[in-house]
N, C-alpha and C positions, 0 to 999 in steps of 0.2 A: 832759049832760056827766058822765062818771066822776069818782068821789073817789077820788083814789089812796091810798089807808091802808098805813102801812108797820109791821109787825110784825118787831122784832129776836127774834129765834130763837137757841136752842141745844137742848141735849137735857136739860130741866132741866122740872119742876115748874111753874117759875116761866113758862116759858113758855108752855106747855099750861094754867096757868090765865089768861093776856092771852087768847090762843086764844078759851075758851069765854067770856069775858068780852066778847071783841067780837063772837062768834056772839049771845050772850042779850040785848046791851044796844045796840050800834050798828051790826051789819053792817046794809048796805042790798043784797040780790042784783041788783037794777035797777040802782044806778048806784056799785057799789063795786069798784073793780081791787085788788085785796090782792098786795101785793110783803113776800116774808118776807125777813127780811138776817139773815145770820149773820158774823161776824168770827171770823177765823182768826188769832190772837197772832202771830205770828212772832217768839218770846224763845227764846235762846237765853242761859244764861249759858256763857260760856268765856272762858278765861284771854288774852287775845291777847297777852300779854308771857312766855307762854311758849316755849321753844326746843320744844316737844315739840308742838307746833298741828298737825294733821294737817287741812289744809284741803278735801281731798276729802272726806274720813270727816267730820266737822262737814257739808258739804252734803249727804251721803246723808243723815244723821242730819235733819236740817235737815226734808231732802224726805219723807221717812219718817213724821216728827211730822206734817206738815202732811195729807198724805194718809189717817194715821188720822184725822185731826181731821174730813179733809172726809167719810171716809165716815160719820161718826157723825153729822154736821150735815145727809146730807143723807137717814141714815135717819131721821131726828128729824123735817125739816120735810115726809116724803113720809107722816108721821103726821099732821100737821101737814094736809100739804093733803087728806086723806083725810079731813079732819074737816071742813075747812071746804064739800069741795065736795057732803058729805052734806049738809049743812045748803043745799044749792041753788046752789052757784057752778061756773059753766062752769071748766073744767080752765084754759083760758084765760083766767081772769080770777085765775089764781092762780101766783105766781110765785115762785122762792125764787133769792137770788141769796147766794154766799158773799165776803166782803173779807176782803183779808188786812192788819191793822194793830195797832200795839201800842197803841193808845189806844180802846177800842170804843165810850166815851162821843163821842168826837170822830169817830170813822167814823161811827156813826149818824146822828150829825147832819150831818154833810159829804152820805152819800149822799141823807137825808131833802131836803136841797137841791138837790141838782143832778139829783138825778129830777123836783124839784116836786112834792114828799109834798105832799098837806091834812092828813094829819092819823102822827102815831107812837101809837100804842096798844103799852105795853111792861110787861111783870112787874116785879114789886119782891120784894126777896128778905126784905124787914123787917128789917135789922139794925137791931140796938140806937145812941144816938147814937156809943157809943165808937166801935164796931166802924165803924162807918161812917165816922166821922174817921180812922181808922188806916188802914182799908181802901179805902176810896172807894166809890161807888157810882153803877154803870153807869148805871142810871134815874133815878137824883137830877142826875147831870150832864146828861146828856139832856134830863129836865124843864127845870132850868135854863136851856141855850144852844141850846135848837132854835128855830128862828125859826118853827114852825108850832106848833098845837097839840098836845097829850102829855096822854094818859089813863094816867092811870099806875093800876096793878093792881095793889092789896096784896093778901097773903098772905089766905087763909083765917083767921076769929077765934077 
């Protein structure tokens, strides 16, 4: 039986060190499906009580944002699977899917459920506690409300 291991992705450090983190300490090639998720924000701030809203020009804009974002995301994860599947993994056994939502701690976990993840393996960026109280943090939420296991991956010491 496969473990489905679900690595959230972007084009960040932080994720390329989860990456070789679960290549050096827990991938299994035998019986591991690795699914990468990446989330796409969809924020937009605009005014909608103004007279001046041009609501076509906001949805190019809209579309525009999203489209840079996914090509970044999916040069990122095709670095990504490029790494994983040197270290021994069928092309097919390695998958990158992109969501689009404004909460990425709660997408993660939504999709880590309804795939039926065993396990989320995800980078921590180290903020300080302030910064993290003001800020929030992706991996700290995630640790918290994922109903499977989370290897959470800090920073380099």
């Amino acid at each position: 039986m496969k473990r489905k291991v679900l690595i959230p992705v972007d084009h960040s450090e932080h994720s390329t060190r989860a990456i070789r983190w679960y290549l050096d300490n827990m991938a299994s090639v035998a019986t591991d499906d690795v699914t990468m998720v990446s989330i796409v924000e969809a924020k937009m701030k605009i005014d909608l009580n103004s007279d001046k809203v041009d609501y076509d020009t906001l949805a190019d804009e809209l579309k525009t944002k999203f489209v840079e974002a996914q090509k970044k995301l999916v040069a990122a994860a095709d670095s990504y699977r490029f790494m994983i599947t040197t270290a021994g993994f069928n092309t097919g056994e390695v998958h990158h899917q992109i969501i689009a939502g404004n909460k990425p701690g709660e997408a993660i976990c939504s999709h880590a459920k309804e795939a039926g993840m065993d396990v989320v393996v995800i980078g921590n960026r180290g903020l300080g506690t302030m910064k993290r109280a003001i800020l929030g943090s992706v991996s700290e939420y995630v640790l918290h409300h994922a109903s499977i296991p989370v290897a959470l991956v800090p920073p380099a010491q």
